[in-house]
C-alpha positions, 0 to 999 in steps of 0.5 A: 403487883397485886391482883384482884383475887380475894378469899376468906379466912380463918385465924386463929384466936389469940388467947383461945385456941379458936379458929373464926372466919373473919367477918367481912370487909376481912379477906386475903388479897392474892399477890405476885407469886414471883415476887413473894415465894416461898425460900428454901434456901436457908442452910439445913441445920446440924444433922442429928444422931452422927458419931462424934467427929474424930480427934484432930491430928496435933501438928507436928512442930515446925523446924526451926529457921537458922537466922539469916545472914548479914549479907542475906539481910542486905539482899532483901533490903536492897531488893525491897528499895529496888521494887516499882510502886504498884500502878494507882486504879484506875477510877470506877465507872459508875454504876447502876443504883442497886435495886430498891429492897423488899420491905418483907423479908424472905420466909423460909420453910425452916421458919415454920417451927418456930411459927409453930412455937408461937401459936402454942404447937410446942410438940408440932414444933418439936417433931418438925425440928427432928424431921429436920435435922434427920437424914434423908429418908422418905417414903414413895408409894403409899404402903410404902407410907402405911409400914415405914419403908424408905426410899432404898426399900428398907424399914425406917433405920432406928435414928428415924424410930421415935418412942419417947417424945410423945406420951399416950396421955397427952394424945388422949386429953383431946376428946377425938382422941379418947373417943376412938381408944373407947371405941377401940377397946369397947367394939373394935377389938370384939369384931370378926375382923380382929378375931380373924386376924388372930387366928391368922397371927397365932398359926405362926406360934407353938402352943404352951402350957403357960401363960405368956406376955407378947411385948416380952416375947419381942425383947420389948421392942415396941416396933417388933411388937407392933410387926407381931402382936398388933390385930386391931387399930382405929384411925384418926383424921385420916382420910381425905373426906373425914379431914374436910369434914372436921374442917366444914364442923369447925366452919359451922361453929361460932368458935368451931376447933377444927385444928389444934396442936394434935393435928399440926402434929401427927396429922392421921395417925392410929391407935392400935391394940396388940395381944398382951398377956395370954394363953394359948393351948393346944386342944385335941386335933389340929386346934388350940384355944388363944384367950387374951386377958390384956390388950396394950394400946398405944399411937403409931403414925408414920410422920411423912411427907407423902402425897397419895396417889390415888383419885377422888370420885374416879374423875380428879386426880389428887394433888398435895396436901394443904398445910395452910398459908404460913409467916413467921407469927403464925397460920390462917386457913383459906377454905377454898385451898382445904377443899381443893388440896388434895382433890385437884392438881390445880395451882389457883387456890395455893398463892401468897396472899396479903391478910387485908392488903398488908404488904409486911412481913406479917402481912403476907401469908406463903401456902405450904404444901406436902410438895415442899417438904418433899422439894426441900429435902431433895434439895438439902439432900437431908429431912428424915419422915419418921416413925412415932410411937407412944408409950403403951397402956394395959387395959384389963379385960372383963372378959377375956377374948377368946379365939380357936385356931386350927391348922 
């Protein structure tokens, strides 16, 4: 049954990667919660990265039979002659006509990758069939979430650890993206902050009369290196009011881009600098001169399905992250629902919806949330949060960055 609650909405173009609100009489119209819901109940695919499965045993081969007797044969056949035909059935009572079947199928969450392909979110897709396809392993608190810790308090096993699928380059041709790496390297890795972070990290290291390189310090471990030699970092869409407010710039433009295939994909993420190549020598007294004439940079971001828990404006206790509302041929964003997602528990904003009324498969949109993913892999007893890594950039100083430590 549908009721009288209607929304706005933005959809994405077709050919350009432009989200519009839909001028009216365009709304969404709520529908029956209970009758359109969300499935979870397609099988999990083929989980990924196990160890070939062992040879099967050949059968040994079967004794043969001796053949049977004449008088053997006689027996069964008289046997056979002397069996009661089965009783006929009785005949069936007729029964209640099936009920009339929907005329929109079931949209599962495994359809959203595949969603995904179709608006031109390839590495969204990507990342989304891994995290999939992987293990059980989530997060449960928010540090947690920050340093890759799973459900067992382990660091995320090396299944879970991704350092191929996405290069640095292809982060970068977005211009948020490129505007916090210049940022990075222009001014935050100057701050008092960085500096003192170093000093805290080379306590820990031996002075040496020659120059060295901490990536291969690290065996070239790139998650080793990042647990080592990382100081400073920047951080892309990542809090609550700085998502809103990419939402509300992109609501005040004609044509505004406020999602794209960056955000589908890493969500928040950071871009991080670690000490590259340097030289660290011992001064007269408990103090050493560090100079750092190279940084590295590269992503990292714990692709997770965690909700935080915290408050906002110390009254309202936050609730699960809205995704958007999703079928199998794409998205649309209910303004009201990326306002309220993770400011409130309330359930109003997060109901299917029929786009114009259209009760179809196309028609109907489903909310999703960071709660089901988190329902699904509970129930699956699969889906594996990930660590994603980039491939890394050197970046040359000018002029070398220059601490003293003492002891």
């Amino acid at each position: 049954m549908t009721v009288d609650r209607k929304y706005p909405y933005f959809e994405k173009g077709l050919v350009l990667p432009r989200w519009k609100l839909k001028p009216e009489p365009a709304h969404c119209i709520a529908v029956d919660g209970e009758k359109f819901r969300l499935s979870t109940d397609h099988p999990p695919p083929k989980l990924r990265d196990q160890p070939p499965a062992p040879p099967t045993p050949k059968k040994p081969p079967e004794p043969k039979r001796p053949p049977k007797s004449l008088i053997e044969g006689f027996l069964e056949f008289k046997e056979w002659l002397n069996t009661p035909s089965p009783p006929k059935p009785a005949p069936a009572l007729a029964s209640a006509p099936p009920p009339p079947k929907s005329r929109v199928k079931p949209f599962d969450l495994l359809d959203i990758p595949g969603a995904m392909d179709r608006i031109d979110w390839p590495m969204s897709a990507k990342v989304m069939r891994k995290w999939f396809a992987g293990e059980l392993n989530y997060c449960t608190t928010d540090a947690d979430a920050a340093r890759g810790i799973n459900q067992h308090g382990q660091p995320f096993p090396p299944s879970m650890i991704d350092t191929t699928m996405f290069p640095l380059d292809w982060i970068l041709q977005f211009p948020r993206a490129k505007e916090a790496l210049k940022n990075l390297t222009d001014v935050s890795i100057h701050k008092e902050k960085a500096f003192e972070t170093l000093r805290r990290m080379f306590r820990r290291y031996k002075p040496s009369p020659y120059y060295r390189e901490g990536f291969k310090l690290c065996n070239e471990d790139i998650n080793q290196y990042h647990q080592e030699f990382q100081f400073q970092l920047v951080r892309i869409d990542s809090e609550f009011p700085q998502k809103l407010a990419m939402f509300m710039r992109g609501a005040a433009l004609p044509n505004g881009v406020f999602l794209d295939d960056l955000y589908g994909l890493l969500g928040a993420f950071t871009l991080n600098a670690a000490v590259g190549e340097h030289y660290f020598q011992l001064l007269r007294g408990n103090r050493a001169r560090l100079e750092i004439n190279d940084v590295c940079i590269y992503m990292r971001d714990v692709f997770t399905f965690h909700d935080r828990i915290s408050t906002y404006f110390g009254v309202i206790s936050g609730g699960s992250q809205y995704l958007g509302h999703w079928n199998k041929t794409g998205f649309v964003i209910v303004p009201k629902a990326v306002a309220m997602g993770e400011a409130t528990q309330w359930e109003w904003p997060f109901e299917p919806f029929a786009r114009d009324g259209m009760i179809t498969e196309r028609g109907i949109y489903y909310p999703i949330r960071n709660k089901d993913y988190r329902d699904w892999q509970l129930k699956h007893k699969q889906g594996g949060d990930l660590l994603l890594y980039s491939n890394m950039r050197r970046v040359k100083l000018s002029r070398p960055l220059t601490v003293e430590v003492a002891w």
